[in-house]
C-alpha positions as CSV (number, residue, x, y, z in Angstrom):
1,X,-145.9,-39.8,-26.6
2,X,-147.3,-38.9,-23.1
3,X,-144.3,-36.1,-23.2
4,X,-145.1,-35.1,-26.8
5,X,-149.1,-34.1,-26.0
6,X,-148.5,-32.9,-22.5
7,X,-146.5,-30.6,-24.2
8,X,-148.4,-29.2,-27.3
9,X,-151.3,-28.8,-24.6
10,X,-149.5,-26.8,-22.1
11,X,-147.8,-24.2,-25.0
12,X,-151.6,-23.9,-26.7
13,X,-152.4,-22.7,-23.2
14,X,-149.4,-20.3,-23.2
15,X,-150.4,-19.1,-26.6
16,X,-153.8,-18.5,-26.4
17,X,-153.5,-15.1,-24.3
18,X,-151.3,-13.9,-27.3
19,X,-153.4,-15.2,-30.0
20,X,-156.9,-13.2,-28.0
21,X,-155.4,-10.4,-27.8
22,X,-153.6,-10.1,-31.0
23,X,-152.0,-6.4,-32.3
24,X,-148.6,-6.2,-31.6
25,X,-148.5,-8.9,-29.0
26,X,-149.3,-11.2,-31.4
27,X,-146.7,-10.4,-33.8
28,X,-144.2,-9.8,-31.1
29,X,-144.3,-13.2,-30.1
30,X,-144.7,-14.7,-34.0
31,X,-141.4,-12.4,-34.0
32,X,-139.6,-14.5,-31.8
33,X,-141.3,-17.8,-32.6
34,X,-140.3,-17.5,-36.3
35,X,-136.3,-16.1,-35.5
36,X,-136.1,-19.8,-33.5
37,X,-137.5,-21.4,-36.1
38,X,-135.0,-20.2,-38.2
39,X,-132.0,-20.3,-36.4
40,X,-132.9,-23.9,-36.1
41,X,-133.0,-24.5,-39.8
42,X,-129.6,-22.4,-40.1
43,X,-128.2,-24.7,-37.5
44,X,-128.6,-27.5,-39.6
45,X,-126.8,-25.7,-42.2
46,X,-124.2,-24.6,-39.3
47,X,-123.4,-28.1,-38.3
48,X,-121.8,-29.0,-41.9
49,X,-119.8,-25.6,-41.3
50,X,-119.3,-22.0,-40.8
51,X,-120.8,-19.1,-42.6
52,X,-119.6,-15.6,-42.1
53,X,-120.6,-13.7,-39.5
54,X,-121.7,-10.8,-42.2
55,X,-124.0,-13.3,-43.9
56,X,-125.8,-14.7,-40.9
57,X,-126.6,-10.8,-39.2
58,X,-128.3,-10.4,-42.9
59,X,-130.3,-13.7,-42.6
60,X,-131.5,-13.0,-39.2
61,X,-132.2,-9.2,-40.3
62,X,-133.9,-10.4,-43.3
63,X,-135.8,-13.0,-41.5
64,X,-137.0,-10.6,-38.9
65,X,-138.4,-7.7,-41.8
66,X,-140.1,-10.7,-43.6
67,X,-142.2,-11.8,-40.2
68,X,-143.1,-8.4,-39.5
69,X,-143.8,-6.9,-42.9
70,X,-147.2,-5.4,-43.0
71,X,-148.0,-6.6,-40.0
72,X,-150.4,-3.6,-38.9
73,X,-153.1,-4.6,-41.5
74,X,-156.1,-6.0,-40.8
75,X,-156.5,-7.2,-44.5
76,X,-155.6,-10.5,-45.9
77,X,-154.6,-9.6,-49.6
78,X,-151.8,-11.1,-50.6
79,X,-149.6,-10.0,-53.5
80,X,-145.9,-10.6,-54.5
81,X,-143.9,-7.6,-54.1
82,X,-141.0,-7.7,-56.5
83,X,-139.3,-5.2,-54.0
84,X,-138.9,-7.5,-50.9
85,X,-137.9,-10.2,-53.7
86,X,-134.5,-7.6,-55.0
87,X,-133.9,-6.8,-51.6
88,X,-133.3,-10.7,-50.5
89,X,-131.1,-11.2,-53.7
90,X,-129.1,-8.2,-53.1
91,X,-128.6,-9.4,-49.1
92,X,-127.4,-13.0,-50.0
93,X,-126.1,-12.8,-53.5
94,X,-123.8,-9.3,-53.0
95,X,-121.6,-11.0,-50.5
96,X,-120.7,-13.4,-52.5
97,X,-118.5,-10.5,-54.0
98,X,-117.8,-8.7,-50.5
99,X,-116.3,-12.0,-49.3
100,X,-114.8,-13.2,-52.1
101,X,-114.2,-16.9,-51.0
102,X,-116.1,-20.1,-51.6
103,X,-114.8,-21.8,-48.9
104,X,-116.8,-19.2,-46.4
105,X,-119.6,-18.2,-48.6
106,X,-120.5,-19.8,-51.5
107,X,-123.7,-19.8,-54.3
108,X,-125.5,-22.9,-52.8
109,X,-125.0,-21.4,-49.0
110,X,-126.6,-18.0,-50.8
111,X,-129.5,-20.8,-51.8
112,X,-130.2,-22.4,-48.7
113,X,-130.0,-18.8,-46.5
114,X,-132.5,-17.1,-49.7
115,X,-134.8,-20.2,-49.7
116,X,-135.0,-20.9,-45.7
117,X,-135.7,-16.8,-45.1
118,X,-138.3,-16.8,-47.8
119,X,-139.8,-20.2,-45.9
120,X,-140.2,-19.3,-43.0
121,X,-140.3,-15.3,-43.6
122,X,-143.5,-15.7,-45.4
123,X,-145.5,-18.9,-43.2
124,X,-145.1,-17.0,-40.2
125,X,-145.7,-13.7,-41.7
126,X,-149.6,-15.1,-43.3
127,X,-150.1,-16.5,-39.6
128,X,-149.9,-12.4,-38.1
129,X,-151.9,-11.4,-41.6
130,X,-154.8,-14.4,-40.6
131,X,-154.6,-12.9,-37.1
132,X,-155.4,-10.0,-38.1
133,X,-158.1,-10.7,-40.4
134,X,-159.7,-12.9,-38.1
135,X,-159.0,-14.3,-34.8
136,X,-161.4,-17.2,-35.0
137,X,-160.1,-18.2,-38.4
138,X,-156.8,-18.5,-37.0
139,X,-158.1,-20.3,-33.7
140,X,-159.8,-22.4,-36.6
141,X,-156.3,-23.6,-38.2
142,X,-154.8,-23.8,-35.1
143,X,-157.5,-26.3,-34.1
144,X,-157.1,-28.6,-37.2
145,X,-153.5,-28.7,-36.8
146,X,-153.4,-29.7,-32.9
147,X,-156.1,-32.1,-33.1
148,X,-154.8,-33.9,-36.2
149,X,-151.5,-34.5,-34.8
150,X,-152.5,-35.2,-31.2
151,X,-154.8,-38.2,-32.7
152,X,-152.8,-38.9,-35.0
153,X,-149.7,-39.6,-32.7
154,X,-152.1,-41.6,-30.0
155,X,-153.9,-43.6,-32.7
156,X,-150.2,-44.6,-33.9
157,X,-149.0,-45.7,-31.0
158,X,-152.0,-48.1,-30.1
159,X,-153.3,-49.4,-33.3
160,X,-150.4,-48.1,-36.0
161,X,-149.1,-51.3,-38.2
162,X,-149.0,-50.0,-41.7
163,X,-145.8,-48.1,-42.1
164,X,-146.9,-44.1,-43.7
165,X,-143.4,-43.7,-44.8
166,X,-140.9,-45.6,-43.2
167,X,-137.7,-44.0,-44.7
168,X,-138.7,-40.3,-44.0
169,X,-139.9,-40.9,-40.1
170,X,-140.3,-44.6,-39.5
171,X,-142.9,-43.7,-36.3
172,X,-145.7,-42.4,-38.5
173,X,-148.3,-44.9,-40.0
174,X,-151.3,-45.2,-42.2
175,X,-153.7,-45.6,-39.2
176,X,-152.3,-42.7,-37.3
177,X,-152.3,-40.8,-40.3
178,X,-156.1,-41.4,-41.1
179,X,-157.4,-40.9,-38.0
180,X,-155.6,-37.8,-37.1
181,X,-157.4,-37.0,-40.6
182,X,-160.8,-37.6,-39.2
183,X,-160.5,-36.1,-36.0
184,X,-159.0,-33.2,-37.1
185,X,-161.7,-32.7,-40.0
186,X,-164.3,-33.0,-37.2
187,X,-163.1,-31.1,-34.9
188,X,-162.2,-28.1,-37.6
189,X,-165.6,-28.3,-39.0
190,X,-167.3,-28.2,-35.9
191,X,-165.8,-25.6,-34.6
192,X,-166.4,-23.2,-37.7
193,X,-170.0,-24.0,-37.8
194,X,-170.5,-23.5,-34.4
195,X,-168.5,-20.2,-34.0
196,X,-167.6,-18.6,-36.7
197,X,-170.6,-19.6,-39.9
198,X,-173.3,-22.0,-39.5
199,X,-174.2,-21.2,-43.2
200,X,-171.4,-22.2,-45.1
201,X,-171.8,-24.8,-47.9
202,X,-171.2,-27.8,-46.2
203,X,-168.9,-29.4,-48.9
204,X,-166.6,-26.5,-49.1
205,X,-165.9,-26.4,-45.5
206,X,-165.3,-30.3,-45.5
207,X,-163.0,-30.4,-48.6
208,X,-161.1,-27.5,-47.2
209,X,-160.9,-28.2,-43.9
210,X,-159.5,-32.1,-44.8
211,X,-156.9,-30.6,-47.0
212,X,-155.5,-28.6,-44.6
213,X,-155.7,-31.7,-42.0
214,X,-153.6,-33.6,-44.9
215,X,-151.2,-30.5,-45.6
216,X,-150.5,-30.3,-42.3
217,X,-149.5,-33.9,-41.9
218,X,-147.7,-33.5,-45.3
219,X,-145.4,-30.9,-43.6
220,X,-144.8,-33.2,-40.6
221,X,-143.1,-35.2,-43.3
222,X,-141.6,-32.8,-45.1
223,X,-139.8,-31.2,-41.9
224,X,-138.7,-35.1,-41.0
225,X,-137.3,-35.7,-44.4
226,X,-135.4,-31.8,-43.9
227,X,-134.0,-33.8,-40.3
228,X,-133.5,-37.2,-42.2
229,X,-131.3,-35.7,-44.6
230,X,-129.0,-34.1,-42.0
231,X,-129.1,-37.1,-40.5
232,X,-130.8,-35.0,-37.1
233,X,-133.7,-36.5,-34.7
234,X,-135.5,-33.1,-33.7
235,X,-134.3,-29.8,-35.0
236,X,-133.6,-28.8,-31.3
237,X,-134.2,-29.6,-27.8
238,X,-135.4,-26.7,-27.2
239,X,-139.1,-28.6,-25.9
240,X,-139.0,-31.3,-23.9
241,X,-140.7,-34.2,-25.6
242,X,-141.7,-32.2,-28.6
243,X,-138.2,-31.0,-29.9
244,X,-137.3,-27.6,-31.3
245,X,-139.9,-24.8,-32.4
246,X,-140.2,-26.3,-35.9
247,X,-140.7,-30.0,-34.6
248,X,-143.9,-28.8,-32.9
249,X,-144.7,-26.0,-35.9
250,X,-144.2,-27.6,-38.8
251,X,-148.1,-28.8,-39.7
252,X,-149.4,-25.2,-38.4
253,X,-146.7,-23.9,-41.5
254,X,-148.1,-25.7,-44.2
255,X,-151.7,-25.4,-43.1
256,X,-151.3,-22.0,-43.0
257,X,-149.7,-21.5,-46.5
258,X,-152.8,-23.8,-47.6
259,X,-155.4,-21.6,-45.9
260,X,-154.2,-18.7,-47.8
261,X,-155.6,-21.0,-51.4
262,X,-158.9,-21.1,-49.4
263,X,-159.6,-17.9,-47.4
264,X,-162.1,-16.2,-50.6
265,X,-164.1,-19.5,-49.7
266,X,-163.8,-19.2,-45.9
């Protein structure tokens, strides 16, 4: 546990030069964040066996053009653009023709490749967009997510009993999990009424920030099922004491898809 925080505290430190300065730093460094992330998740795919070489430069070229798309714009409007969308088919469903063999490339390896790029692609292509449209809003998720799992890992440990969901990741309990949920609520709403609007309707900036404190922990679960059902403890060992990138990422993910529902509010 010691390991685990130590950890998430010294990479916030590493980050936060990145995340103040933003512009193409930023990105540059979501860029390489997100390509882990999903070579992790591909590994898992990987271990069960191997997938052309063909099919894997397209993931990771794919992957790479979904992070960066649009990343210039200081905007947050998100729209689904049918283009991107033909252009993923076309990468993972024409080579099911151009190789021609289901024992190297077959429709559910098209599936998993389609549906991890478009994961991944899109979460850590909204955190540049949030970036850009706000630094402090970002800061602001980034907070809630931290915070929620830091307390919610230390108040396990001491006073956990009650069992969150014991056949998805047998560590996690009720106790944890609620106050991870109240720290991480505080510290999300203090911050945005101290720095970034002290006028907001106080209910909306409760019931969003505690969703995404929940939907964060949600994806903490999710991800541990993903490991669960590939029968994998961390997704790498790429962090001591934390694991791989999407061990230590996976609340900031679903927060940030979460935010998205909210930002008109925010």
């Amino acid at each position: 546990m010691k390991k685990k925080i130590l950890a998430l505290l010294g990479l916030l430190i590493i980050f936060l030069p990145f995340i103040i300065k933003g512009d193409i730093y930023f990105a540059g460094l979501i860029l390489v964040i997100g390509m882990i992330a999903f070579h992790e998740l591909l590994n898992l795919k990987l271990k069960e066996r191997k997938l052309s070489l063909l099919t894997e430069v397209l993931a990771y070229f794919a992957i790479g053009f979904l992070i960066l798309n649009n990343y210039q714009s200081k905007e947050l409007i998100i729209v689904l653009d049918y283009r991107i969308l033909s252009f993923l088919l076309f990468v993972f469903l024409v080579p099911l023709v151009i190789i021609g063999d289901n024992k190297k490339y077959n429709l559910q390896d098209a599936v998993y490749l389609l549906g991890s790029v478009l994961f991944i692609g899109l979460s850590f292509n909204l955190m540049i967009l949030i970036r850009n449209h706000s630094m402090n809003h970002f800061i602001y998720l980034v907070l809630i997510t931290s915070v929620t799992d830091i307390f919610a890992c230390v108040a396990g440990n001491l006073i956990g009993k009650t069992r969150l969901a014991e056949n998805i990741s047998p560590q996690k309990t009720v106790e944890g999990f609620i106050v991870g949920l109240i720290m991480g609520t505080f510290a999300g709403i203090l911050y945005y009424l101290t720095v970034i609007n002290a006028n907001i309707e106080f209910l909306h900036i409760f019931i969003i920030t505690m969703s995404l404190s929940i939907m964060g922990q949600i994806g903490d679960l999710i991800f541990s099922q993903i490991k669960r059902y590939y029968g994998e403890k961390d997704f790498s060992h790429l962090i001591p004491g934390c694991g791989g990138i999407l061990d230590l990422f996976d609340s900031l993910i679903f927060a940030t898809i979460t935010i998205v529902v909210f930002m008109s509010l925010l």
